[in-house]
N, CA and C atoms as an extended XYZ file, in Angstrom:
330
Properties=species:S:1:pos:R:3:atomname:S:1:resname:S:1:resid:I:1 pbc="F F F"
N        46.178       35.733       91.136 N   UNK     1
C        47.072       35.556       92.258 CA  UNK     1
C        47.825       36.865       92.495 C   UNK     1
N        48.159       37.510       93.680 N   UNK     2
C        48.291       38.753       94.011 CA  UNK     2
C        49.930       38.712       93.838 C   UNK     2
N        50.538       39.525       93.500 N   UNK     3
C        51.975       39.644       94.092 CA  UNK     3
C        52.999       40.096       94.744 C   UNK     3
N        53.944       39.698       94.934 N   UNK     4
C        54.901       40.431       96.214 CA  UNK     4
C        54.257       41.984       95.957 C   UNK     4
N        53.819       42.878       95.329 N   UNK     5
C        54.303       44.153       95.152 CA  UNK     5
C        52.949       44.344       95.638 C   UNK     5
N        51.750       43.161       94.770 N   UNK     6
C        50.430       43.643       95.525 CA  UNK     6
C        50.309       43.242       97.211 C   UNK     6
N        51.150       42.328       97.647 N   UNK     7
C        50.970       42.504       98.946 CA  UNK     7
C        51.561       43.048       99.606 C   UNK     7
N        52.248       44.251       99.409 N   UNK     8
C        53.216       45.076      100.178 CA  UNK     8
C        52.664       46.553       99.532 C   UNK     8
N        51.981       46.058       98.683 N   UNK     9
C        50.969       47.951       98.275 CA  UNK     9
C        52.332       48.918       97.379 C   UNK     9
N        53.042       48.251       96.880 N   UNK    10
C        54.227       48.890       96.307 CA  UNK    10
C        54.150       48.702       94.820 C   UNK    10
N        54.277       49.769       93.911 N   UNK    11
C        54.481       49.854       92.528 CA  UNK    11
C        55.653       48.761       92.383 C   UNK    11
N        55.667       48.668       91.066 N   UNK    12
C        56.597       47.294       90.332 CA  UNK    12
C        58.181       48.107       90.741 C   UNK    12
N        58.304       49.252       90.330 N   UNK    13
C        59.177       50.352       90.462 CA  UNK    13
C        59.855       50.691       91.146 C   UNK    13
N        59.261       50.504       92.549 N   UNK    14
C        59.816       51.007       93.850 CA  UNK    14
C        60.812       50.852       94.913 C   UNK    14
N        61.753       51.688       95.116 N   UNK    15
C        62.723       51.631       96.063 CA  UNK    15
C        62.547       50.772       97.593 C   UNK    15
N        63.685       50.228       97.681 N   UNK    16
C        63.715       49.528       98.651 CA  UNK    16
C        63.189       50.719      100.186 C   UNK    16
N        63.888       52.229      100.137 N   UNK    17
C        63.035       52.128      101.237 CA  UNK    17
C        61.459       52.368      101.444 C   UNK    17
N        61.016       52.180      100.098 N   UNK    18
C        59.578       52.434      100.243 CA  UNK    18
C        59.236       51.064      100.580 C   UNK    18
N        59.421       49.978       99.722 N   UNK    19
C        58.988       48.631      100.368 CA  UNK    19
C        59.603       48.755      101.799 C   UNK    19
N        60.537       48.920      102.240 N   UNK    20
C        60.953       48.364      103.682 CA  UNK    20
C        59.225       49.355      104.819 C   UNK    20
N        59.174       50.742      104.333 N   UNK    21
C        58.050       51.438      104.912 CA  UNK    21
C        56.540       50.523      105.283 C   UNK    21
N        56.259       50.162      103.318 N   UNK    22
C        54.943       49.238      103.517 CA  UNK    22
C        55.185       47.534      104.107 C   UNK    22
N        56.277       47.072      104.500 N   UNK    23
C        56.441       46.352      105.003 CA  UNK    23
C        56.163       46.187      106.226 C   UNK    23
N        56.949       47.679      107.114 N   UNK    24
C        57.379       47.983      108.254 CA  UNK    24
C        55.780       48.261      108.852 C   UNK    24
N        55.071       48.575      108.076 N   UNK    25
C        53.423       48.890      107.940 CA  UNK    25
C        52.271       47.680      108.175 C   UNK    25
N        52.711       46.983      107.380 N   UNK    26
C        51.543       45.935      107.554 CA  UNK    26
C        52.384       44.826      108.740 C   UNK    26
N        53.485       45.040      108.679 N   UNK    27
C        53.865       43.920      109.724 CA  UNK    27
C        53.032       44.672      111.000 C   UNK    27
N        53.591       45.888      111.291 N   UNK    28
C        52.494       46.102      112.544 CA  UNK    28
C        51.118       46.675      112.770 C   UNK    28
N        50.714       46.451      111.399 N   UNK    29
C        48.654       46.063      111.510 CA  UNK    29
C        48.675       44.399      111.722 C   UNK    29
N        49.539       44.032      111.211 N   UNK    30
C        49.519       42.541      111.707 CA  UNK    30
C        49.829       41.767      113.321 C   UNK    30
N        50.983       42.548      113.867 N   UNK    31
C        51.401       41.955      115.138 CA  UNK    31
C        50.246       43.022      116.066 C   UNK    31
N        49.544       43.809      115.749 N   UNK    32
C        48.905       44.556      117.236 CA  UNK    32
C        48.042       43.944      118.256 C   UNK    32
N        48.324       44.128      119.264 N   UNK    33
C        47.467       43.185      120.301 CA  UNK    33
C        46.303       42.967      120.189 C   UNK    33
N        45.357       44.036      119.520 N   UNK    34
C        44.174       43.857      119.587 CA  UNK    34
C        43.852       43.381      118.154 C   UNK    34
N        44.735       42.960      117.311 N   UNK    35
C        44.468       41.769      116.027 CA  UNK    35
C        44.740       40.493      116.960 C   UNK    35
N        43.747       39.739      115.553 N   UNK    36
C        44.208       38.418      116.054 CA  UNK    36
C        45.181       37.681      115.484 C   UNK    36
N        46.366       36.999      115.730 N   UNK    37
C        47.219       36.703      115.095 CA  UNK    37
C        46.649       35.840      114.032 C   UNK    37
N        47.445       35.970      112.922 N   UNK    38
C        47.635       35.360      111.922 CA  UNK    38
C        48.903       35.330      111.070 C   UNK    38
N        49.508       34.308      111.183 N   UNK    39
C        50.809       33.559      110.982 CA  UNK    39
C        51.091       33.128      109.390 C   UNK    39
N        49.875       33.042      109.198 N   UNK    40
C        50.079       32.514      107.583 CA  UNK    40
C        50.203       34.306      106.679 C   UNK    40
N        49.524       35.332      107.392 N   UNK    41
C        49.874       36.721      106.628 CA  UNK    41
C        51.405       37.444      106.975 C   UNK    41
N        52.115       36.996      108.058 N   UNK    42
C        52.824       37.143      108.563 CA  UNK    42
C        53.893       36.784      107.523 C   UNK    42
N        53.663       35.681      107.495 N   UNK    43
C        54.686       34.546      106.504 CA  UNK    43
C        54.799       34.887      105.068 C   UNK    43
N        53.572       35.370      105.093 N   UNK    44
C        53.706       35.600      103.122 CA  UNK    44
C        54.243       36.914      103.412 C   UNK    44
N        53.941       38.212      103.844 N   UNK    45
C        54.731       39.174      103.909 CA  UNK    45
C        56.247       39.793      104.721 C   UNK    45
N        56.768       38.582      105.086 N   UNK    46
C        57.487       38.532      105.456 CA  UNK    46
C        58.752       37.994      104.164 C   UNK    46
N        57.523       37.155      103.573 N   UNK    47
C        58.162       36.286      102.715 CA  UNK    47
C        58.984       37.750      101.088 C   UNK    47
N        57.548       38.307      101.111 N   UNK    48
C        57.604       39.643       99.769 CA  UNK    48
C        58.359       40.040      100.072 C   UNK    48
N        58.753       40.624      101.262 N   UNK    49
C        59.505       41.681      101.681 CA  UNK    49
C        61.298       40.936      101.285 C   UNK    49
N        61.754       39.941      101.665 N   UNK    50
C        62.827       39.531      101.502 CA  UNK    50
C        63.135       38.998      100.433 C   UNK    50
N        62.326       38.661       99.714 N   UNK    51
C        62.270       38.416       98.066 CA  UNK    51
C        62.555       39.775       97.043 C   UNK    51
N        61.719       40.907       97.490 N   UNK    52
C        62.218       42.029       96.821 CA  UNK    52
C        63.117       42.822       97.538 C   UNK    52
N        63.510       42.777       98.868 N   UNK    53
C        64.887       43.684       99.433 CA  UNK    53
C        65.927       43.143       98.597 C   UNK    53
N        66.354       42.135       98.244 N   UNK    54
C        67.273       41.136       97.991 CA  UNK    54
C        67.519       41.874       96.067 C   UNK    54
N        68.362       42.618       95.688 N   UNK    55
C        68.535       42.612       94.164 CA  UNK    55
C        68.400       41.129       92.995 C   UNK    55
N        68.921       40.468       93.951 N   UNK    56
C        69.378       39.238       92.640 CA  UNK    56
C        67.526       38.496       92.890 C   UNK    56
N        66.996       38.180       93.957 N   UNK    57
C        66.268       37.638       94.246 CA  UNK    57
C        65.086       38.542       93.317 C   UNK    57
N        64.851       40.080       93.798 N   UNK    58
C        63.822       40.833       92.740 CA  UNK    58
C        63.808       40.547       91.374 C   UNK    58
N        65.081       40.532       90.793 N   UNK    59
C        65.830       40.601       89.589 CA  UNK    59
C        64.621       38.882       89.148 C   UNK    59
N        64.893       37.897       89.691 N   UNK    60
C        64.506       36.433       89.396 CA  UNK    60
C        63.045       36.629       89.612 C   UNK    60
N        62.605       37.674       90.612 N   UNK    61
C        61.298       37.222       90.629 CA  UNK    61
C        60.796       38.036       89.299 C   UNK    61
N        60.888       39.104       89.380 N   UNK    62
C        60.323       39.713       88.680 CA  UNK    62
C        60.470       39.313       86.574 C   UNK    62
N        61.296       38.727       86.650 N   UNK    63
C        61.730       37.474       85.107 CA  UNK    63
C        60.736       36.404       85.184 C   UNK    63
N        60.222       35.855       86.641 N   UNK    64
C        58.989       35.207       86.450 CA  UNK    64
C        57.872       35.491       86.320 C   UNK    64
N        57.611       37.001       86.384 N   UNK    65
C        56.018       37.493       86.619 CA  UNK    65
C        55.628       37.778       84.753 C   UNK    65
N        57.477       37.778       84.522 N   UNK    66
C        56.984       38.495       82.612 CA  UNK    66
C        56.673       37.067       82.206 C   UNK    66
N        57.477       36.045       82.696 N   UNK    67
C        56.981       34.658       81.823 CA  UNK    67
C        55.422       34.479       81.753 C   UNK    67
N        54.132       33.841       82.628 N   UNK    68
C        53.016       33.870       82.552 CA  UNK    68
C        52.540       35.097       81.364 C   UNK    68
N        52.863       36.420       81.624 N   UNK    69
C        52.434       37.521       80.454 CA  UNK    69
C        52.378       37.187       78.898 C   UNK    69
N        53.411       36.949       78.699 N   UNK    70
C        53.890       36.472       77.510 CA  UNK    70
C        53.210       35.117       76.623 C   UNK    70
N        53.444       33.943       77.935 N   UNK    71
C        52.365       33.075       77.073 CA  UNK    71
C        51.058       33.719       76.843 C   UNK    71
N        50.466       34.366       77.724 N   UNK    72
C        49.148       34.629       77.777 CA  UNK    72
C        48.623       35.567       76.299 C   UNK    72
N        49.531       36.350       75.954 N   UNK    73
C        49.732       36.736       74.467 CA  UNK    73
C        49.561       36.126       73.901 C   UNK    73
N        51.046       34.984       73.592 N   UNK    74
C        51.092       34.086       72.589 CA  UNK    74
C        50.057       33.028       72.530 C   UNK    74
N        49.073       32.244       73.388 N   UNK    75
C        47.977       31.804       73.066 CA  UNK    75
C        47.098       32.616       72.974 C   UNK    75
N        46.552       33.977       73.200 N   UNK    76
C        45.741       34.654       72.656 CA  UNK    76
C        45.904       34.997       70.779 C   UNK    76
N        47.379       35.154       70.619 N   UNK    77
C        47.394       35.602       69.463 CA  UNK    77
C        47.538       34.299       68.542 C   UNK    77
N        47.467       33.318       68.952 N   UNK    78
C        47.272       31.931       68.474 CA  UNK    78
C        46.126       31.964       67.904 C   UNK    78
N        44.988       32.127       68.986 N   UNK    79
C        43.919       31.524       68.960 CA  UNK    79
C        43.135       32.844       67.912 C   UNK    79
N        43.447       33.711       68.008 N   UNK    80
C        42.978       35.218       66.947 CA  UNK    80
C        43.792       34.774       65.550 C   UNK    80
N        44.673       34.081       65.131 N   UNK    81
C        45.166       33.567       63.989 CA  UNK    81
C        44.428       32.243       63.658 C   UNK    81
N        44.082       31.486       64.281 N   UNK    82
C        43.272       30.322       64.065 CA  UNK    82
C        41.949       30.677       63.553 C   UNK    82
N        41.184       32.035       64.476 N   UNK    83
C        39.645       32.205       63.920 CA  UNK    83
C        39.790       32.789       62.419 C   UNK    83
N        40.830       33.489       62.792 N   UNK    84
C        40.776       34.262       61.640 CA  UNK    84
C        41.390       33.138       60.115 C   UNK    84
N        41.904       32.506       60.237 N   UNK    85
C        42.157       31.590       59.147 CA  UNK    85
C        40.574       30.781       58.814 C   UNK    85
N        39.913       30.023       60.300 N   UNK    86
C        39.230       29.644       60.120 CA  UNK    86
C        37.721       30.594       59.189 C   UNK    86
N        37.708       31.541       59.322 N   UNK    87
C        36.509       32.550       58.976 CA  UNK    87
C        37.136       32.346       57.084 C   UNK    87
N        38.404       32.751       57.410 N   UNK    88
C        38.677       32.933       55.641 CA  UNK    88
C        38.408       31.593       54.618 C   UNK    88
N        38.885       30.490       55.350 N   UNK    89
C        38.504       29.245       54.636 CA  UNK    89
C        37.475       28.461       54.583 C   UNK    89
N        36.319       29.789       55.635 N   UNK    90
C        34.794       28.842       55.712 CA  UNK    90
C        34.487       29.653       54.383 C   UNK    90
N        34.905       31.457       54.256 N   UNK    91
C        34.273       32.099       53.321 CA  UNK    91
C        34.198       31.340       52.041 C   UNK    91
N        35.197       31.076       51.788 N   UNK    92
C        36.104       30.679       50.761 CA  UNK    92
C        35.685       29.442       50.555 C   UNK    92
N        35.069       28.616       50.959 N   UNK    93
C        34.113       27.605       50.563 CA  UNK    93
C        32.628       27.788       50.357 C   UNK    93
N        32.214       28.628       51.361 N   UNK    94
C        30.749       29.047       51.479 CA  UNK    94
C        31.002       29.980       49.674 C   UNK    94
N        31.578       30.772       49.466 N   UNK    95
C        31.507       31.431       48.156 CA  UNK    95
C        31.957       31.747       46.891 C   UNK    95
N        32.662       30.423       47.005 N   UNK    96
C        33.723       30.143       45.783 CA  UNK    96
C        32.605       29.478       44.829 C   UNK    96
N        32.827       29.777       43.885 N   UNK    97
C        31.971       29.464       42.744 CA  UNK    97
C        33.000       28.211       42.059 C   UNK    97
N        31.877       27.218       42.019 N   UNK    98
C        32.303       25.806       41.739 CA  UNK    98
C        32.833       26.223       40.200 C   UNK    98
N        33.710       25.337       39.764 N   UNK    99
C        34.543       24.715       38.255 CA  UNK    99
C        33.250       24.449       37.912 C   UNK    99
N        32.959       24.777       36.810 N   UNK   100
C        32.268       23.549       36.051 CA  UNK   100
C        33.346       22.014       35.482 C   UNK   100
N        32.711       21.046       35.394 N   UNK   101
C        33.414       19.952       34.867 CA  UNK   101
C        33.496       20.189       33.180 C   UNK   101
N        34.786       19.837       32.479 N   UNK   102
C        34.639       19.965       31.015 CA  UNK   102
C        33.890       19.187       30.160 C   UNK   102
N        32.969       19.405       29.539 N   UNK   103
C        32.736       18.872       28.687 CA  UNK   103
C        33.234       17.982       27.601 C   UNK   103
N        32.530       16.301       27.364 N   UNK   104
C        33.605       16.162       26.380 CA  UNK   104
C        32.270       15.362       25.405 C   UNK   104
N        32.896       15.903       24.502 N   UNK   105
C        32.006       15.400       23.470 CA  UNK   105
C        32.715       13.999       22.506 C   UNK   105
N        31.716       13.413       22.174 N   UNK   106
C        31.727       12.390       21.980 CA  UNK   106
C        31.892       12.154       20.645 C   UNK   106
N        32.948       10.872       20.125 N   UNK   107
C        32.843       11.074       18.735 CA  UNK   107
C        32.022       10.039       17.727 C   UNK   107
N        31.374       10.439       16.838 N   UNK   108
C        30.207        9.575       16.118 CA  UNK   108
C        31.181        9.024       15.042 C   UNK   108
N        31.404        7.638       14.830 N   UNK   109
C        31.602        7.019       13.528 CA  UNK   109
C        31.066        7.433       12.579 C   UNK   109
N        31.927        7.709       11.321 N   UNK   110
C        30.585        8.022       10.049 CA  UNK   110
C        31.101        6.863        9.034 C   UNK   110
C-alpha cells in the first residue's frame, strides 16, 4: 500500500514547501482539461497533502507507518527463533545417543 509520501513523490524527510510543490504538481496533471477527471486521485492527494502539511497530523501519521514495521520484525524474528529451536531439538533427538537401561542382576539362592 503506497503512502502519503509515495503519493506526493516526497522523501519521509521533507519540508513542507517541497510537499506543498509536489502537491501543487500533481493536482494540476490531475485537473488539466485534456485529462480525464478523476475524483477518487484527487481525493487521496488532496487527502496526503493535508495530512502531512498539518505537524500534529504528520507527527500521528507517521507513528503509524513505524507500527506495521515493527510487528513485521517481531513475527519474523519469532518465526527465525522457532526454526531455529525447532532444528536444535530435531538434532538433538536425531543424534543423541540413547542411555542404555541398567542392568540388574539377579540374585541366586544358595
Amino acid at each position: 500500500m503506497a503512502t502519503h509520501y509515495d503519493l506526493l513523490g516526497v522523501p519521509r524527510d521533507a519540508k513542507l514547501t517541497d510537499m506543498t510543490r509536489a502537491y501543487n504538481r500533481h493536482h494540476r496533471e490531475a485537473t488539466r482539461e485534456d485529462a480525464a477527471p478523476d475524483l477518487k486521485r484527487e481525493t487521496v492527494l488532496r487527502e496526503a497533502y493535508e495530512t502531512l502539511s498539518h505537524p500534529d497530523r504528520r507527527e500521528r501519521y507517521d507513528a503509524s507507518l513505524v507500527a506495521p514495521d515493527r510487528r513485521r520484525r517481531s513475527r519474523t524474528r519469532a518465526v527465525l527463533i522457532g526454526a531455529v529451536g525447532a532444528t536444535v531439538a530435531g538434532s538433538y533427538l536425531l543424534f543423541a545417543k540413547p542411555v542404555p537401561e541398567p542392568v540388574l542382576q539377579s540374585r541366586v539362592p544358595q
